[in-house]
C-alpha positions in Angstrom: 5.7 4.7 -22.8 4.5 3.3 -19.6 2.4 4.5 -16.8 3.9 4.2 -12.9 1.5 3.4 -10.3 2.8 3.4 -6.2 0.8 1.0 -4.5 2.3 1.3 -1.0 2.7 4.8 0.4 2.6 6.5 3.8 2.9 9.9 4.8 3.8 11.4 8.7 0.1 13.2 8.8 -1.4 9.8 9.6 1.2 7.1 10.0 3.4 7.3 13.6 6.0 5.2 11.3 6.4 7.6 8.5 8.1 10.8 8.8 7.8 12.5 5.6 4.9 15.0 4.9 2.3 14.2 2.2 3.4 17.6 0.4 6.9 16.6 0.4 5.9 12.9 -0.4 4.0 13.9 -3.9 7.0 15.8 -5.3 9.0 13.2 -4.8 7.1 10.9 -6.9 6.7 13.3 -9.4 10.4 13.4 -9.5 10.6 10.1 -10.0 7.8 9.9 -12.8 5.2 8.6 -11.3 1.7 9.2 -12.5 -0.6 7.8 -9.9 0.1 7.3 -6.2 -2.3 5.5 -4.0 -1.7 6.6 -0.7 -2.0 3.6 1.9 -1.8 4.9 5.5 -1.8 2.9 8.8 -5.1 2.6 9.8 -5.3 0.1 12.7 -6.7 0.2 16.2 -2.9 0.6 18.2 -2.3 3.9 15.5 -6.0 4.9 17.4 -5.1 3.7 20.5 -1.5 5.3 20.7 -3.3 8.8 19.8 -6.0 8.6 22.1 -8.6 9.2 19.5 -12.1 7.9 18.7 -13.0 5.5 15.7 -14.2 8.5 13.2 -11.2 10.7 14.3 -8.1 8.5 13.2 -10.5 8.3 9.9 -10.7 11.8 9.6 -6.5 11.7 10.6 -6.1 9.0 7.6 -8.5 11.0 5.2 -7.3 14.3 5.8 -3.5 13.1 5.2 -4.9 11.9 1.7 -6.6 15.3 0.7 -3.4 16.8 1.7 -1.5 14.8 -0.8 -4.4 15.6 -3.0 -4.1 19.0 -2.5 -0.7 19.3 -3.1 -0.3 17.6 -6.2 -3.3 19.4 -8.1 -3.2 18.0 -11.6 0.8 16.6 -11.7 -0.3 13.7 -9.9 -3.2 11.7 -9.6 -3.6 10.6 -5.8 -5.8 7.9 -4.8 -7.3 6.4 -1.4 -6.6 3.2 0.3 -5.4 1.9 3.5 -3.1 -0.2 5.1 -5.3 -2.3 7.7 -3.9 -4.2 10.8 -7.2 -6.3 12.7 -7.2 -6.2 16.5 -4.6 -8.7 18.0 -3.0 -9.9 15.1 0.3 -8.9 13.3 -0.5 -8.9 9.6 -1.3 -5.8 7.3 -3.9 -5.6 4.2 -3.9 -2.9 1.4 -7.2 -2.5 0.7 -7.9 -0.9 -2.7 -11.2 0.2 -3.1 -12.4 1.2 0.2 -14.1 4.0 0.5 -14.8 6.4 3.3 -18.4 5.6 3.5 -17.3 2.0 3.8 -15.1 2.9 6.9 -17.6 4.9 8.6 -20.3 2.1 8.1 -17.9 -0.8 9.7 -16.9 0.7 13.0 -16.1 -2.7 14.2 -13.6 -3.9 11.4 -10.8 -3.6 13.3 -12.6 -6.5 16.1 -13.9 -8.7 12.9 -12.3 -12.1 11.9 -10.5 -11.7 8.4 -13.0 -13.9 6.6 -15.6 -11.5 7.5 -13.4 -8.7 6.2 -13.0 -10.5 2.9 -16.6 -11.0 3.0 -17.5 -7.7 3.2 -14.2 -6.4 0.8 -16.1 -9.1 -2.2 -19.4 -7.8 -1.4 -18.2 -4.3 -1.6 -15.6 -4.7 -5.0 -12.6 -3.9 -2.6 -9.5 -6.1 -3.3 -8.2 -7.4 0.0 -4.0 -7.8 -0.9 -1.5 -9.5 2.3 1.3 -6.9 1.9 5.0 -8.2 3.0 3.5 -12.0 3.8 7.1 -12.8 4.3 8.5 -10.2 6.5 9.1 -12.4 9.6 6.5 -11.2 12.2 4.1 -12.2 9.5 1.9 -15.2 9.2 1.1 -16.2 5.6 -3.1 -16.3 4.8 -4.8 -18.6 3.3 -5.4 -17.4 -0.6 -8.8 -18.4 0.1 -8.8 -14.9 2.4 -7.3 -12.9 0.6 -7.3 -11.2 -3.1 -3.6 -11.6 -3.4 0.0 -11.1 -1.8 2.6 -7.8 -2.4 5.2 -10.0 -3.5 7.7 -7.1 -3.9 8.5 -4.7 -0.9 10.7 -1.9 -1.2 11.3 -0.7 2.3 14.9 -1.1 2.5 14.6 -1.1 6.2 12.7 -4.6 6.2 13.5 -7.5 5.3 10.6 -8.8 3.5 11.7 -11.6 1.7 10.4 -10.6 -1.7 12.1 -13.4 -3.9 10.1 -16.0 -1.3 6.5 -14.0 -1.5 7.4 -13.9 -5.2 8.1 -17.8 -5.3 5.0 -18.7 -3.3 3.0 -16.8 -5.5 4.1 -18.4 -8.4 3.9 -21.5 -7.1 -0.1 -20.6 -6.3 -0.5 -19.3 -9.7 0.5 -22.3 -11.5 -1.4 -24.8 -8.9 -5.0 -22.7 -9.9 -5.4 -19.8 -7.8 -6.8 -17.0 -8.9 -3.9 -14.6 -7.1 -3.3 -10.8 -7.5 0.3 -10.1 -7.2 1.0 -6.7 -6.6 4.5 -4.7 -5.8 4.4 -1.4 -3.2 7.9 1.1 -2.3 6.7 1.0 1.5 7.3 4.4 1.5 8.1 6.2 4.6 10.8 8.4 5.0 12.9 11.3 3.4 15.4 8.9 2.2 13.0 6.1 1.0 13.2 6.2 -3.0 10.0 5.0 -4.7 11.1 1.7 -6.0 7.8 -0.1 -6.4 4.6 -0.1 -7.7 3.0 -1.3 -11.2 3.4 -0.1 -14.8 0.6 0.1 -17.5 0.1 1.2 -21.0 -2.7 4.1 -19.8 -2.5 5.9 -16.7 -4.5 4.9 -13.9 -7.0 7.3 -13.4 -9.5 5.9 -11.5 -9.5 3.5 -8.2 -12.2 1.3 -10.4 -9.4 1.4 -13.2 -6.8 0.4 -11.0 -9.1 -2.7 -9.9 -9.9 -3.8 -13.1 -6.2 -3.6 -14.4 -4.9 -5.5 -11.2 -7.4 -8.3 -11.7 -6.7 -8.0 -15.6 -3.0 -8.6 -14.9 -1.9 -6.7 -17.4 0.5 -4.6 -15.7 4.3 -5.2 -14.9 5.8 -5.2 -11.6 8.2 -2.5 -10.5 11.1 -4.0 -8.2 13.9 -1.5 -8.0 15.9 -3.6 -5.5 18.9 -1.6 -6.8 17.7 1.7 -5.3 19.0 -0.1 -1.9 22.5 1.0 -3.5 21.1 4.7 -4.5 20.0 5.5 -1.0 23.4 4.1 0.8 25.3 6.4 -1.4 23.4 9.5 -1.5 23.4 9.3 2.4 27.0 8.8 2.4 27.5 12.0 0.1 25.2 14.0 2.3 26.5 13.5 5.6 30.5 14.2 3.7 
């Protein structure tokens, strides 16, 4: 049996882009046999800015959408917390596994800082720094010298992310001597999103510090359920007959 991990979730509580609640979000994955879901929510200085809220308060916003999704999947689903980070000025967006609240609430000027500094700190702390959707094209590409690694799969089926060239680059890194996380994340956002991403294991992930360790193990599989593109088209078609 194998073990399903999402590593690329957001919920409406905290992301202006996402439109389903976390309560509604965690059944869904159950559903769909999930085991662990890391939730990944927007937190970036415009999500701040657009809500007119301090520094600690789109925190609180991003950790109280995860202790809803906590909350509401008791013990059917382990939830964990990470965020999707977007630095001042710049276009790109990091899943950042193994930050911690304490982290965010001692860095009140990440979202200013350079990204080498952020990788800095993300080493120095055991936080894995991963480029999600380097290929979607308002991205720019980073260095693997600044990052932990790239999402090379994306399941939001209303971007096009280019997975099969994040996938090739990545490969092509791999077998030129970079140490290079490759990681695979649904992107999930609304109602009719279908998880169709993530990782599978032979234990369930547990733990953030489990889910670390297996990711720099690399023994995990990639989900990429490009087919579900098919699955939502029709079950939208059949709703609205």
């Amino acid at each position: 049996m194998k073990y399903k991990t999402e590593l690329h979730c957001h919920t409406a509580e905290a992301s202006t882009c996402a439109h389903e609640t976390a309560a509604a979000t965690v059944e869904k994955y159950i559903r769909h046999g999930y085991t662990t879901l890391v939730l990944t929510n927007h937190f970036t200085h415009g999500e701040m800015e657009a809500h007119g809220l301090t520094y600690r308060q789109e925190l609180d916003r991003v950790w109280d959408a995860y202790l809803a999704a906590k909350e509401a999947a008791g013990d059917r689903l382990n939830v964990l917390f990470a965020v999707e980070l977007c630095l001042m000025g710049a276009r790109n967006d990091y899943l950042m596994f193994g930050v911690t609240r304490d982290f965010l609430l001692s860095h009140e000027d990440i979202f200013s800082m350079r990204l080498g500094k952020v990788h800095d700190l993300c080493l120095d702390n055991g936080i894995l720094l991963i480029q999600a959707h380097p290929m979607r094209g308002n991205m720019q590409v980073i260095d693997p010298e600044d990052v932990d690694g790239y999402e090379v799969f994306n399941g939001d089926m209303d971007s096009d992310s280019q997975n099969d060239v994040a996938l090739a680059l990545a490969t092509y890194l791999r077998e030129s001597g970079k140490t290079l996380i490759m990681t695979s994340g649904s992107d999930h956002h609304n109602p009719d999103h279908l998880p169709a991403g993530g990782i599978e294991t032979d234990e369930p992930i547990a733990s953030m510090d489990q889910l670390i360790s297996v990711l720099r193990s690399g023994e995990y599989g990639l989900i990429k359920r490009s087919d579900l593109a098919f699955r939502r088209l029709w079950g939208t078609r059949a709703k609205n007959k």
